[in-house]
C-alpha positions as CSV (number, residue, x, y, z in Angstrom):
1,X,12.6,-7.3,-16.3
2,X,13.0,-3.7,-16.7
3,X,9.3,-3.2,-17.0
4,X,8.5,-4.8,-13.8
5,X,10.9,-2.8,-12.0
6,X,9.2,0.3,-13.3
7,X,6.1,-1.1,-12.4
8,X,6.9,-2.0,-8.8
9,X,8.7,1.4,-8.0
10,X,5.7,3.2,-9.0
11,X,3.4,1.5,-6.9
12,X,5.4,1.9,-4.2
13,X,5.5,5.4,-4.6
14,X,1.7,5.5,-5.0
15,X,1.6,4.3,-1.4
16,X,3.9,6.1,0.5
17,X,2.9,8.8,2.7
18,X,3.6,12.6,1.9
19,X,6.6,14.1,3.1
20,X,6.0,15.1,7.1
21,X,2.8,13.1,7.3
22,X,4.6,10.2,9.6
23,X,6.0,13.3,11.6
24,X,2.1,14.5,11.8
25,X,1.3,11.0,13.1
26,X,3.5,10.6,15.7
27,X,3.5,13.9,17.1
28,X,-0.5,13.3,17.9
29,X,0.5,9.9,19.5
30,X,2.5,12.0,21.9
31,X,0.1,14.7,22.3
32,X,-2.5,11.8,23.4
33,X,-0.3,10.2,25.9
34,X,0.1,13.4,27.5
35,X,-3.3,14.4,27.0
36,X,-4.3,10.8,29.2
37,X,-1.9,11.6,32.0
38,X,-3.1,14.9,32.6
39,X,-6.9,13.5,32.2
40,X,-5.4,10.9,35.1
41,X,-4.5,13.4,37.3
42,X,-1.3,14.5,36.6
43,X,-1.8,18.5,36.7
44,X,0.9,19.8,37.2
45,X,2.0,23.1,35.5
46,X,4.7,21.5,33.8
47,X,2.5,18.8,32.6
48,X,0.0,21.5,30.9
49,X,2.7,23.5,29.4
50,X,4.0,20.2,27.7
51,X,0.5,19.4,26.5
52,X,0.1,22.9,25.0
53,X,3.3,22.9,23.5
54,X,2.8,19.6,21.9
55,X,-0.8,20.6,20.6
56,X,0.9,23.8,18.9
57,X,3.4,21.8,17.2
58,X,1.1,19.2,15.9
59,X,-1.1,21.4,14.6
60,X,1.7,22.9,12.2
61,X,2.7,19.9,11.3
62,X,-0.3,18.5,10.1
63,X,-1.9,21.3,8.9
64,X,-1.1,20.9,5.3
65,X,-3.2,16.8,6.2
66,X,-6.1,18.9,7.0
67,X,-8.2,18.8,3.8
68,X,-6.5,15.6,3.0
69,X,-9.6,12.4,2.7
70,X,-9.8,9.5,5.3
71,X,-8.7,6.8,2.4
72,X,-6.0,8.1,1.5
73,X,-4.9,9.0,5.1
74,X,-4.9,5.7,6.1
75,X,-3.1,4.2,2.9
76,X,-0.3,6.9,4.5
77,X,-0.5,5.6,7.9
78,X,0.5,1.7,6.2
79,X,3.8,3.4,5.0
80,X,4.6,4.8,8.0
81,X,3.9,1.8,10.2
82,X,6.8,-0.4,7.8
């Protein structure tokens, strides 16, 4: 019994995304919503301020993804979807 449980807990820690790399995720899902409502028309000042502020802080959150490969990138994005 003991064995499985050991077994199970480090497959589940095989799949789980790297601390901040859900953050990294969702901060480019914002920064593409606001991206579209500018592309729509929306350009007001405020609206391009928020944009560049948003690409800023994306970029320093997923900066340490960068190098990271596409397979294991979207085994991350399963964990962070449960």
């Amino acid at each position: 019994m003991k064995k499985i449980l050991f077994v199970s807990l480090i497959l589940v820690g095989c799949n789980s995304a790297p601390e901040g790399f859900c953050d990294c995720l969702e901060k480019g899902e914002q920064l593409n919503s606001i991206t579209n409502e500018v592309l729509s028309g929306d350009l007001s000042n405020a609206k391009k301020d928020q944009m560049l502020k948003t690409r800023e802080e994306k970029k320093k959150l997923c900066a340490p993804f960068e190098n990271a490969n596409g397979g294991e990138m979207r085994e991350w994005k399963k964990s962070c979807e449960d």
